[in-house]
N, C-alpha and C positions, 0 to 999 in steps of 0.2 A: 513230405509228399503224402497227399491222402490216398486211405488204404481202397483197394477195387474191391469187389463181389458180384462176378457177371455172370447169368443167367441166363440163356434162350428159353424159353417157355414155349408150349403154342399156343395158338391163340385164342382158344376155351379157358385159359387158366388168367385171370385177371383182365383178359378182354386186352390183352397183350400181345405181343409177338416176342420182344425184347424188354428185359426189364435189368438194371442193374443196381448195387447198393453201393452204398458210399459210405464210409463210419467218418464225420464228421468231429472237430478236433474240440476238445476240449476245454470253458472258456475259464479263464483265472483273469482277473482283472491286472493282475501284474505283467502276465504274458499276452495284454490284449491284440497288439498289434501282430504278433505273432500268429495268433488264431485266428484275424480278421483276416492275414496274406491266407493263411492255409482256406478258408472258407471259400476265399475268391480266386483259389488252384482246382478247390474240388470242383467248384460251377465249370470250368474250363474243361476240367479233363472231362466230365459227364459229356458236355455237349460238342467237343472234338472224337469222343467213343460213338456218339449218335451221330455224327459226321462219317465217321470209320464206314458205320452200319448202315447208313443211307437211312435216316431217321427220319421221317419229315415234324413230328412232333416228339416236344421233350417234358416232364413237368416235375416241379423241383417239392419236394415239402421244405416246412420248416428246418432246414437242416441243424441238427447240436439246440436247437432250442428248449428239448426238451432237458433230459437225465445230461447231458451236457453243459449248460448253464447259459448255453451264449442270450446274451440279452435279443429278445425277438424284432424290436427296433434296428437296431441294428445288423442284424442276420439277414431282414429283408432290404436297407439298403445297400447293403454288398449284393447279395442274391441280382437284384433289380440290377445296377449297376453292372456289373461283372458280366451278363447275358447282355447285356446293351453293348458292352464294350465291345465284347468277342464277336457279335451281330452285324458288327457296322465293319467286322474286318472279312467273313466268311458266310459264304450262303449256303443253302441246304436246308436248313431248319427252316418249316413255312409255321410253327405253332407252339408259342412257349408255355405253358402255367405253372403259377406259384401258387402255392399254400403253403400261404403267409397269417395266417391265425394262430391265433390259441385259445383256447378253451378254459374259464380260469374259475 
């Protein structure tokens, strides 16, 4: 299960209210399936915690793409995918964004 780090801020600091971290898992191509389930746990628990908090907007970076290895192709179609999935089962959330780039 991915690890949490939840923070209330106000809302001067980051132009946030609620912000949380997520330590995203680490990619080895041997354990790939493994880290693609955990990637598409972390999208869920993030935006069932912004359900919790009555979140009307959520936005994802690149998660593990970087110092974690996960290939970025990939990272985005889980990311994408996994928010779709959960979307089409629960409402609340009116505004998703991803950043989904990398800078190379």
């Amino acid at each position: 299960m991915p690890r949490r780090i939840e923070k209330c801020f106000d809302e001067k600091c980051l132009g946030v209210a609620r912000m949380a971290s997520y330590v995203g898992p680490f990619y080895n191509e041997k354990y790939a399936e493994k880290a693609h389930e955990q990637l598409r746990q972390l999208h869920v628990l993030a935006l069932r915690a912004a359900i919790a908090h009555r979140c009307k907007t959520i936005a994802f970076p690149a998660i593990s793409t970087g110092a974690y290895r996960f290939p970025i192709a990939d990272a985005a179609l889980i990311a994408i995918d996994s928010v779709c999935s959960f979307l089409a089962s629960y409402s609340g959330i009116e505004r998703v964004r991803f950043m989904l780039y990398k800078e190379k």
